[in-house]
N, C-alpha and C positions, 0 to 999 in steps of 0.2 A: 032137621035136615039143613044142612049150608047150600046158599045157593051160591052161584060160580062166585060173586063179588064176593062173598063174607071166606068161600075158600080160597082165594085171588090172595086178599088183606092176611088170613092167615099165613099162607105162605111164605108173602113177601115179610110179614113180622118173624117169622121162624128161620126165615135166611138171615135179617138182620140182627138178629140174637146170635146167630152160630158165629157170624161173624165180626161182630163184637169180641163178642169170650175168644177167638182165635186172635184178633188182635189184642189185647190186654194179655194175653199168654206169650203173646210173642214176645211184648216189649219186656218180662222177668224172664223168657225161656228161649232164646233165641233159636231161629231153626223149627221152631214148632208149626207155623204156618207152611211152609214148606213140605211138613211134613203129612200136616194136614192134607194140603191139597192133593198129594200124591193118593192117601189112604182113601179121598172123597173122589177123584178120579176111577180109581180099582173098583169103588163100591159102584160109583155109576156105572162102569164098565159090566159088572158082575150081575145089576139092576137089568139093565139094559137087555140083556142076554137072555135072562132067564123071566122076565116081567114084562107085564103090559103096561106097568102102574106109572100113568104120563105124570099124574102130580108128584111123585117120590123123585123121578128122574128131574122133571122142572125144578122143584125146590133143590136139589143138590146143583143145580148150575147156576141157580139166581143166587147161592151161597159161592159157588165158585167166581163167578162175574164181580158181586161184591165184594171180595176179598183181593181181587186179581184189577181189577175194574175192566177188562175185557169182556166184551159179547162179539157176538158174532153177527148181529143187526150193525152195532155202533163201533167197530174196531176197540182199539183202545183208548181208554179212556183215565180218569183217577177212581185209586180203590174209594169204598165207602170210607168214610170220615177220613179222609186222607188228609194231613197236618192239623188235626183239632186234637 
């Protein structure tokens, strides 16, 4: 069984993986993070709707906020590894 921390670490390593590969795909595929976020927006929205499932809906916006580098705690901010 995970307890909240080791599900906390998960997360935040599974947002940071998505968003990784969505950057590396951007920089050969231009357009694709964009299009990402739209397709991860609908999926939250669709989540949302019909789910109680808080950690599926958390992880697709700690993937969103990383990618975008906005939250909604911190305004805006810079995406993850922005200029490395």
């Amino acid at each position: 069984m995970l307890t909240d921390e080791s599900l906390r670490t998960m997360k935040n390593a599974t947002a940071a993986m998505f968003t990784v590969l969505v950057q590396v795909l951007e920089q050969n595929m231009p357009g694709i993070e964009a299009a990402f976020l739209e397709r991860l927006g609908q999926a939250y929205a669709e989540m949302r709707n019909d789910s109680d499932d808080l950690n599926g809906l958390e992880l697709m916006r700690w993937t969103q906020s990383l990618l975008t580098g906005f939250d909604m705690v911190h305004g805006q901010g810079s995406p993850f590894l922005e200029g490395r």
